[in-house]
DRENPA-3360 file (N, C-alpha, C; in nm, 2 decimals, always signed):
BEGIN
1 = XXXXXXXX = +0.08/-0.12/+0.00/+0.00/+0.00/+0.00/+0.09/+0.12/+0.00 ~ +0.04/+0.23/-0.08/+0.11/+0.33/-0.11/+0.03/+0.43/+0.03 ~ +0.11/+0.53/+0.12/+0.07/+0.54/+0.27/+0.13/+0.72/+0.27 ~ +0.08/+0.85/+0.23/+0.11/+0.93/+0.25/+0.16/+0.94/+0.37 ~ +0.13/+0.94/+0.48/+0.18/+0.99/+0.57/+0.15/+0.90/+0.68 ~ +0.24/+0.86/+0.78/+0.21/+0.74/+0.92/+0.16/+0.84/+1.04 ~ +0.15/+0.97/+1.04/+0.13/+1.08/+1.09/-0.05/+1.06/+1.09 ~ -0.11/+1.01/+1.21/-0.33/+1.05/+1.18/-0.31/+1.15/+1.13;
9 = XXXXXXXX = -0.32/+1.23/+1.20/-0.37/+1.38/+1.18/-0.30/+1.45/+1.03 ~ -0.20/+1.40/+0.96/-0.15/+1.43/+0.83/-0.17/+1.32/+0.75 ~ -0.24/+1.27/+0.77/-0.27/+1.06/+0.66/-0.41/+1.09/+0.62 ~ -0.38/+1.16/+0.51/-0.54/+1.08/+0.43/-0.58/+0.96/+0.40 ~ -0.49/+0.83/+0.45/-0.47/+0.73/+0.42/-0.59/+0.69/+0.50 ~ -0.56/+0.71/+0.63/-0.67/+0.65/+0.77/-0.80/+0.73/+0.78 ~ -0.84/+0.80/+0.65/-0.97/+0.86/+0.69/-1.04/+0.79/+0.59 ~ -0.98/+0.75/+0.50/-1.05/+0.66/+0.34/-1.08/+0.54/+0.39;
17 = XXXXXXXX = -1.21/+0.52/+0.40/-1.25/+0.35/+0.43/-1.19/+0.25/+0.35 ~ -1.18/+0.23/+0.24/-1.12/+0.18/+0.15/-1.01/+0.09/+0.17 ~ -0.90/+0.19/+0.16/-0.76/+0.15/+0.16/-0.73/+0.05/+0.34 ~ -0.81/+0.14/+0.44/-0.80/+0.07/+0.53/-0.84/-0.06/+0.55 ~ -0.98/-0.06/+0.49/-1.09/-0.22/+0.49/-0.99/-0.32/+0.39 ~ -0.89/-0.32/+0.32/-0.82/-0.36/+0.18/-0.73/-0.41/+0.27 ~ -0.62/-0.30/+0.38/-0.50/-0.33/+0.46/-0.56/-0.50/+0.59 ~ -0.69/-0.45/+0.63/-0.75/-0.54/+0.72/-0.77/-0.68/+0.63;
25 = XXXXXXXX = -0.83/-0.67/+0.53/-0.87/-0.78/+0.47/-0.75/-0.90/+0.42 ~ -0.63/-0.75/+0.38/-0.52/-0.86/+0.37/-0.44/-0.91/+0.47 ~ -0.47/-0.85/+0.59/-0.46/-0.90/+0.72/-0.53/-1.02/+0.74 ~ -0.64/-1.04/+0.77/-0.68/-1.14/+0.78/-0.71/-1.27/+0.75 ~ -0.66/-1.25/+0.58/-0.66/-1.40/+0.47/-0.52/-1.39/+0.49 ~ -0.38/-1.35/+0.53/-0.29/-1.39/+0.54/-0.24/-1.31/+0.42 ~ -0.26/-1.25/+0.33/-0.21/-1.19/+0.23/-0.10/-1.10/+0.25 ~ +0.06/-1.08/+0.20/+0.16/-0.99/+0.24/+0.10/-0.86/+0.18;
33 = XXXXXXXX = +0.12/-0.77/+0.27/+0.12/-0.67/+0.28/+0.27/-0.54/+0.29 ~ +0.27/-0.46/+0.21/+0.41/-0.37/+0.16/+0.38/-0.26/+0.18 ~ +0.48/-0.16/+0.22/+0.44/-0.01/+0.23/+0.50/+0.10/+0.13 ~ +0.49/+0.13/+0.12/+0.57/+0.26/+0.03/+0.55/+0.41/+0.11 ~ +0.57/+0.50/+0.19/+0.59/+0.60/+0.20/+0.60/+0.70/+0.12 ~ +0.54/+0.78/+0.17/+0.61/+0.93/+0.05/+0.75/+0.94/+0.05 ~ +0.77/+1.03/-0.02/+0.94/+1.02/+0.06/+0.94/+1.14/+0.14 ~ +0.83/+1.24/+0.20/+0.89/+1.39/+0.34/+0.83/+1.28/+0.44;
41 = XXXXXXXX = +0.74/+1.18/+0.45/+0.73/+1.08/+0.56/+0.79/+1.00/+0.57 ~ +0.83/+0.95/+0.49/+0.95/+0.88/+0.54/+1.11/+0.94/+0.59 ~ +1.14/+1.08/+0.55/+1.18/+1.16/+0.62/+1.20/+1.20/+0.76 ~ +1.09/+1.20/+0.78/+1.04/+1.20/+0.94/+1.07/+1.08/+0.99 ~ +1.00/+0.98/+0.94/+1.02/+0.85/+0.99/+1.15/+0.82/+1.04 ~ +1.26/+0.88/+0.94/+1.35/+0.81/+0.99/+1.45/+0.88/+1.09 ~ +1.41/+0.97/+1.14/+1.44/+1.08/+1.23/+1.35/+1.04/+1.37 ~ +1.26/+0.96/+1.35/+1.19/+0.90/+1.49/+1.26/+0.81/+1.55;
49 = XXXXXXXX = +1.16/+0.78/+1.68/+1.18/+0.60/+1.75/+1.04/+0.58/+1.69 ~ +1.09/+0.44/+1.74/+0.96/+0.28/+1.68/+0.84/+0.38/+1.77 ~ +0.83/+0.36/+1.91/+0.74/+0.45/+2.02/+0.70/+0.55/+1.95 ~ +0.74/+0.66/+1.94/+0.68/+0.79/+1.86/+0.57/+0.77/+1.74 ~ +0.68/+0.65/+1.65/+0.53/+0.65/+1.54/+0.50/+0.57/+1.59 ~ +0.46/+0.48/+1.66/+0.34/+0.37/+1.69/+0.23/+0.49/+1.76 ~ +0.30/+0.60/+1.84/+0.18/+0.64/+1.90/+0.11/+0.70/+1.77 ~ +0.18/+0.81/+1.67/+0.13/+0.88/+1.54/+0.00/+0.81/+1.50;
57 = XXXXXXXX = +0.04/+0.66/+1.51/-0.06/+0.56/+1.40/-0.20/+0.51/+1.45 ~ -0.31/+0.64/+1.41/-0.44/+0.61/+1.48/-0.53/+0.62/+1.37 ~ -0.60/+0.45/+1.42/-0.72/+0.38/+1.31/-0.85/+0.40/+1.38 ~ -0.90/+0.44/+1.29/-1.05/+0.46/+1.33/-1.12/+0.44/+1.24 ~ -1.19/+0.31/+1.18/-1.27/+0.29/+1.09/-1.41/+0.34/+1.07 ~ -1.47/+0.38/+1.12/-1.60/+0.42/+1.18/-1.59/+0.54/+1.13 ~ -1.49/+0.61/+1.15/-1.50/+0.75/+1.12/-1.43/+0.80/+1.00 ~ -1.36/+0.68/+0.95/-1.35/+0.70/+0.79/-1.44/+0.65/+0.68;
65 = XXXXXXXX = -1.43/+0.74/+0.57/-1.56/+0.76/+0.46/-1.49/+0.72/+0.34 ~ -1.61/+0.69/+0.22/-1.56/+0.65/+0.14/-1.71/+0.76/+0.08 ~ -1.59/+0.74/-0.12/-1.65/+0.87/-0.17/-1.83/+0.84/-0.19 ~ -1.85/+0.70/-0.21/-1.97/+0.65/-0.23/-2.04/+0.59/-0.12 ~ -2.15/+0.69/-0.09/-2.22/+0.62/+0.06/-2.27/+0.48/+0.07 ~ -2.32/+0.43/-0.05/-2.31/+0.29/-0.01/-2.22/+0.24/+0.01 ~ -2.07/+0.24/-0.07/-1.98/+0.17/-0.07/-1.93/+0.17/+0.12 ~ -1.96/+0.31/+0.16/-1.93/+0.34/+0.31/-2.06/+0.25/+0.38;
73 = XXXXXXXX = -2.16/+0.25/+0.33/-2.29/+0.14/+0.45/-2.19/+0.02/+0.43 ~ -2.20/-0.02/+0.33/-2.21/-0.17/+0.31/-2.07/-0.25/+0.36 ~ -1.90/-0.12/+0.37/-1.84/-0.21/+0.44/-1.82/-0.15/+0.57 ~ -1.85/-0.10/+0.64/-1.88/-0.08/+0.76/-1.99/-0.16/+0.83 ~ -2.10/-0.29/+0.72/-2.21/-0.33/+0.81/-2.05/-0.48/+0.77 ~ -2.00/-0.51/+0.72/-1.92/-0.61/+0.72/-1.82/-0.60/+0.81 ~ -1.77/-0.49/+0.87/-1.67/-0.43/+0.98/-1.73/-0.54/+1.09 ~ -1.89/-0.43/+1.07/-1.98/-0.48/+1.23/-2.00/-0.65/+1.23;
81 = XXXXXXXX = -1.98/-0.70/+1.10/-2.04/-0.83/+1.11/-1.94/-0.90/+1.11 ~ -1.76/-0.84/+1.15/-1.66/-0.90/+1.17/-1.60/-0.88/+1.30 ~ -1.69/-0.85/+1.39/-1.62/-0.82/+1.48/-1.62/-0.70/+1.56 ~ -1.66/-0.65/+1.47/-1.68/-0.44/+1.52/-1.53/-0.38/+1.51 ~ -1.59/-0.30/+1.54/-1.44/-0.17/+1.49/-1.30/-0.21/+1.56 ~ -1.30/-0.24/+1.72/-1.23/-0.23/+1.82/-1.14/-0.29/+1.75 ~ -1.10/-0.48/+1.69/-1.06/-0.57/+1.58/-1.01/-0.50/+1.51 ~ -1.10/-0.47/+1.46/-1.01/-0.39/+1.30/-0.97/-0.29/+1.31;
89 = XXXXXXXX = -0.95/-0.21/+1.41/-0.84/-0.07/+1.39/-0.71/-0.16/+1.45 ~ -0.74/-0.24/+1.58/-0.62/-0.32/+1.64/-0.54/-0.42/+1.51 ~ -0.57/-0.42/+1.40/-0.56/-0.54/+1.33/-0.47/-0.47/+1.24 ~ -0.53/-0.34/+1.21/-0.46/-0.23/+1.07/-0.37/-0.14/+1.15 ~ -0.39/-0.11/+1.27/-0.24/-0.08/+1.36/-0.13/-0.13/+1.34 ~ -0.20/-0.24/+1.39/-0.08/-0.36/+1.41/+0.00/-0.41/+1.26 ~ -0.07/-0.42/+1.19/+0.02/-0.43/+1.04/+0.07/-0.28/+1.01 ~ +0.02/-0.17/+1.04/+0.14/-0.07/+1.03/+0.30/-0.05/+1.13;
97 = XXXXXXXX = +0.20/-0.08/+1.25/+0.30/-0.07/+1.32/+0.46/-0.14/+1.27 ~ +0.42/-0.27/+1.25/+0.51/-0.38/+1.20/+0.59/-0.30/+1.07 ~ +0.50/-0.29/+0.99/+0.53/-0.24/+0.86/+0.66/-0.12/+0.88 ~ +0.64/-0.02/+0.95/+0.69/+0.09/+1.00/+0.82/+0.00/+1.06 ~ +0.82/-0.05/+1.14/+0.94/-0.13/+1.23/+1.02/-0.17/+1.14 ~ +0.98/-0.25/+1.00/+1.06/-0.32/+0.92/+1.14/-0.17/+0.87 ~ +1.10/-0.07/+0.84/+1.15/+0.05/+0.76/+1.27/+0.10/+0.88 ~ +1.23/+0.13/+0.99/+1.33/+0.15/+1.05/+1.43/+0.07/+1.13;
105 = XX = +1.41/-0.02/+1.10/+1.55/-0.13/+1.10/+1.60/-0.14/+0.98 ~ +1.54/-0.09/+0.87/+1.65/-0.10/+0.77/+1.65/-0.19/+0.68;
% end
């Protein structure tokens, strides 16, 4: 996944239902998952600790949208019918988090 920024509050990444429900999905069937960075975020990145961006990296499925309201009902009733939100923001963390760790080790 191509990841403007590991930064919430600067990531249009984690506001787009989409890309997030895609990161979880390939979470879940076991599918490898890749990152790519911008390159002024990964900039930063590599001027951080692992701690710093783990805290940065906040998922909130519920409260990201997608450009088509159905397309936003219909995977958010699959969210709820997976578990609810709590799951799947812990699940798309957790594969950035990792994801991010491998970058900064190098």
């Amino acid at each position: 996944c191509i990841v403007d920024d590991y930064v919430a509050s600067k990531a249009e990444y984690f506001k787009r239902l989409w890309p997030v429900f895609e990161v979880f999905t390939a979470c879940t069937r076991g599918i490898e998952v890749n990152l790519a960075l911008m390159e002024a975020a990964k900039q930063r990145l590599m001027e951080t600790s692992i701690r710093e961006a783990k805290d940065a990296i906040v998922v909130d499925v519920m409260q990201a949208s997608a450009t088509f309201p159905d397309d936003e009902r219909r995977i958010k009733e699959v969210i709820r019918g997976n578990g609810g939100e709590e799951p799947t923001n812990r699940i798309v963390k957790q594969m950035f988090v990792s994801l991010i760790g491998k970058m900064l080790m190098g």
